[in-house]
N, C-alpha and C positions, 0 to 999 in steps of 0.2 A: 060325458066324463063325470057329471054331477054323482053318479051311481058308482062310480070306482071307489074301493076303498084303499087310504095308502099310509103307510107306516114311513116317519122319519126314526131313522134310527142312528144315534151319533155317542158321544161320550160327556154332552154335554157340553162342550166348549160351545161358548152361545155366540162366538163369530163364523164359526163352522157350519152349526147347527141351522142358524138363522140364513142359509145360503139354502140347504136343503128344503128349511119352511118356504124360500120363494120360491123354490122353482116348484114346489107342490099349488101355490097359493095363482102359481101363472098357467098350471093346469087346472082350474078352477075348484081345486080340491081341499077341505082342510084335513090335514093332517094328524093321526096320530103318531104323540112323540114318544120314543121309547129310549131312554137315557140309559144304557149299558154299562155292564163290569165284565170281566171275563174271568174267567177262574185260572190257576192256575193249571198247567202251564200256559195256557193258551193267552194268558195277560202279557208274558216275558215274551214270548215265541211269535204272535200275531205279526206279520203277514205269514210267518214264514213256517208254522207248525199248520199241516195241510188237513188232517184224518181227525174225525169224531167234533167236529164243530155243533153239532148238533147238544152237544155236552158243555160247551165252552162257556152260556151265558150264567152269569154267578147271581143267586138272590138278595143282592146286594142293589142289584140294581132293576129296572121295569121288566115283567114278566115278557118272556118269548114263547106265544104259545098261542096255538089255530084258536080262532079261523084264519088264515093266510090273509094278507090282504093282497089287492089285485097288484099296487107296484110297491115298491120299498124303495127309499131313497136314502142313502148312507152316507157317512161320511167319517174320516179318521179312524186308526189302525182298529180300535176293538168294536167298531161296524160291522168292519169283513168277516171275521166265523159267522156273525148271526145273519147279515146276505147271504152266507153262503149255503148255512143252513136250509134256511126259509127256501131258498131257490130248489134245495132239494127236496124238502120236505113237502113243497106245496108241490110237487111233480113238474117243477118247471115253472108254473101258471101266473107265478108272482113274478112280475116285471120287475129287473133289480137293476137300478141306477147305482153306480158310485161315483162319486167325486172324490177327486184328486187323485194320483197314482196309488193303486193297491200294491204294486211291486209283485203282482203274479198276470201270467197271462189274462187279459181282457176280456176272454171270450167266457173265463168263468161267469160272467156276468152280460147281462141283455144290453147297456149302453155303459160307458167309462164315459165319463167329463175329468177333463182335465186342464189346467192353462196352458196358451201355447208356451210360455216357459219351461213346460215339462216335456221330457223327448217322449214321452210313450205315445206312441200311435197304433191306428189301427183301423180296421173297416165298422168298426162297433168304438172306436170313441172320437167325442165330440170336441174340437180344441176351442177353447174360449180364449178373449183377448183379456177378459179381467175374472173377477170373482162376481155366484150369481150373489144375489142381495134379494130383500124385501119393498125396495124404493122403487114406488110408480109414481107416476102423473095425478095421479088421483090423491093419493098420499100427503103427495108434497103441496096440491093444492088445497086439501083438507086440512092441514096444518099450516099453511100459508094465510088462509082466512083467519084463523082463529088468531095467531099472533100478530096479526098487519095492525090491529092498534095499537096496541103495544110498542110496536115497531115507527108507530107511522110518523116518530120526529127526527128519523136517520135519512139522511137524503139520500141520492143515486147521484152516481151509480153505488149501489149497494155489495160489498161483497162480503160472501161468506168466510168465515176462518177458520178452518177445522186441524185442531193441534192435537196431533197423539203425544210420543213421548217416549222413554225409552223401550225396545223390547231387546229378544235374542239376537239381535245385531245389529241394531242402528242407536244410535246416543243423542238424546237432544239438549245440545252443552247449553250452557248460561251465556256464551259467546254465540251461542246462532241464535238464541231464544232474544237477546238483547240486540242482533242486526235485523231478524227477522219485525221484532217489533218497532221498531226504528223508520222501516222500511213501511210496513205500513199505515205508521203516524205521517208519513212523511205524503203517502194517497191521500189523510183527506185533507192538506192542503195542497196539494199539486192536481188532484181532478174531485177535489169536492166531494169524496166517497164517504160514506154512511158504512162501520163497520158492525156484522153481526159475529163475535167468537167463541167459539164453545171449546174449552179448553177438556184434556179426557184427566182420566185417574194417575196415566202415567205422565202428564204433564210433568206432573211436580208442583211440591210447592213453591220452591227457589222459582224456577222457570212462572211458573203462573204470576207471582208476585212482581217479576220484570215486567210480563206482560201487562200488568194491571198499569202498574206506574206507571206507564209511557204510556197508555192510552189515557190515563185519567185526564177529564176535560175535554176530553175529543167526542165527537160525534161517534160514542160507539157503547155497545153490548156488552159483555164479559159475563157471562152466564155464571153464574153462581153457584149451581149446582143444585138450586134448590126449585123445587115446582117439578113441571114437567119440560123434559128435555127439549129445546127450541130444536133441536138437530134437523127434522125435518124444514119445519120451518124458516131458516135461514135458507135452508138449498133452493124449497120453493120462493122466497122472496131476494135471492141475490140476481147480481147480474152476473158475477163473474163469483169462482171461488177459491179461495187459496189451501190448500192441504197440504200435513205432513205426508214424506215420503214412506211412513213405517208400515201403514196399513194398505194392503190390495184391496179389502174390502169397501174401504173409506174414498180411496180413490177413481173405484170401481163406483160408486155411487154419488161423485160427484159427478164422473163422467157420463152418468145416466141421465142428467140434467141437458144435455146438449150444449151447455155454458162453457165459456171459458175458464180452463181450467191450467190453475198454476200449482205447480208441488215446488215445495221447500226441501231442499236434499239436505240430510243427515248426516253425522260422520257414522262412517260402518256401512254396512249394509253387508249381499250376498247377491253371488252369481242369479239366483234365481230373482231376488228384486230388481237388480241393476237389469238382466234382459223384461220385466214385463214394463219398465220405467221407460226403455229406452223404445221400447215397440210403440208405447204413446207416443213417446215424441215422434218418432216416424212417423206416424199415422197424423199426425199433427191435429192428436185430441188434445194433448198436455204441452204447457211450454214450464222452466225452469221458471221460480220467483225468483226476478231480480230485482221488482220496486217497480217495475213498469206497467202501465196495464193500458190493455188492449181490447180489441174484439176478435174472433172471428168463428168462423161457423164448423160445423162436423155434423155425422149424424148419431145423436146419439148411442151410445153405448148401451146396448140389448141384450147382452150374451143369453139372459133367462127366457128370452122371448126365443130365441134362438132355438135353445136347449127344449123348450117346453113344445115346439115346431115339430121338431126331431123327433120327439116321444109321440107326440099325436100320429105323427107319421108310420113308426115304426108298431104301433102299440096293436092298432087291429090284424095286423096279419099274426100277428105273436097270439093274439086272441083265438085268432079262428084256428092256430096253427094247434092251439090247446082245445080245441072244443067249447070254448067259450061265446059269451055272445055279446 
């Protein structure tokens, strides 16, 4: 695989994007990134304007132009003309992955990943239970090292705090942000917990400043925003972790940890988060934060190891089916 060459190609959204970089990075491949525009019409029209894609990429954004690479991994609406381009253009030879629903038949393309949230199925696509990410073992232990002294006067059990904030449908009030932190002042006297929290951009500032107050004096972290992001480092050094409900991605990687994992529900949401929220709990990877903490075990969450399986899988007969070697 070292000899493959492969193209991410996205619109730049860096939670999107950074899904595409893992599953390239878990085929041991790095990646070129190709951050795209599309021209008119095909910006308005994408998925759904079909002919001359090969026209569609605008110089606005990263050139599209041979050598072919061997896969391409896309992802979000102005991806699709330029996979679909490339697929044509390279006579087939470029392996073209997309993630998430393209909203056209699947088989325009060599492999579709999509979450099991989404109904699209097919004998070419792959269902995942979360979103892929960049977090491995190696990762969190190479960042876990480096912050452990820094860390090392928050006792255990240690847990992680990972707080988004508002987006397109979930709201994170001053009333859950003030029970939420309540609830966890209240761990580290009730089981002696060591708290590590990284609060994001959409936290807020209101919300972030409740958060502070209520921990101030306690046995805890509240990242500041300044240095380098402990992010990794807290997942590798907790025992358990707590996340908001708004990010897949976030959830998705704490559940990669094989730790117990608790989510904070939000007011709002949408059909498509309430079924990947509630498939955890199923699966009895995620329990609700209620203020309680527990243990217990799963196997962690792989979907990229998964995905990356499938393509090593599928990829040499697609080779040889090309002439390739």
């Amino acid at each position: 695989m070292q000899s493959l060459t492969c193209w991410v190609v996205s619109d730049g959204k860096a939670g999107m994007e950074n899904q595409c970089i893992g599953l390239a990075e878990a085929l041991g491949l790095t990646p070129v990134i190709k951050r795209v525009r599309l021209r008119t019409p095909w910006r308005q029209l994408t998925p759904y304007l079909r002919i001359g894609n090969r026209f569609a990429p605008s110089p606005e954004g990263d050139p599209v132009a041979p050598p072919w690479p061997d896969i391409l991994i896309g992802t979000g609406r102005q991806s699709i003309p330029v996979s679909l381009a490339v697929r044509s253009l390279s006579g087939g030879r470029t392996f073209t992955i997309q993630t998430q629903d393209p909203v056209m038949n699947p088989h325009r393309f060599d492999l579709v990943v999509v979450p099991r949230h989404d109904k699209l199925r097919g004998d070419n696509v792959l269902v995942t239970r979360g979103a892929l990410h960049r977090v491995t073992p190696a990762v969190l232990a190479d960042a876990a090292a480096r912050f452990a002294p820094r860390l090392a006067h928050l006792p255990h059990p240690r847990i992680a705090v990972l707080i988004g904030g508002d987006n397109g449908v979930y709201r994170l009030t001053p009333t859950i942000m003030g029970d939420v932190a309540e609830r966890l002042a209240n761990l580290t006297h009730s089981h002696g917990a060591g708290l590590m929290v990284t609060p994001s951009r959409r936290t807020g500032a209101d919300n972030e400043a409740i958060l502070r107050a209520r921990l101030s004096g306690l046995p805890a972290e509240v990242w500041d925003g300044s240095g380098e992001n402990p992010y990794f480092a807290y997942l590798g050094l907790a025992d358990a972790v707590v996340v908001t409900c708004d990010s897949v991605s976030m959830t998705s990687e704490a559940c990669s940890t094989g730790k117990p994992v608790y989510v904070i529900e939000m007011e709002g949401g949408s059909p498509k988060f309430r079924a990947f929220h509630d498939g955890l709990y199923r699966d009895g990877i995620t329990r609700r934060f209620d203020g309680t903490l527990d243990h217990w075990d799963y196997p962690p969450l792989d979907d990229r190891g998964t995905v990356a399986a499938e393509v090593m899988r599928r990829l040499p007969a697609h080779r040889k089916r090309h002439g390739l070697t």
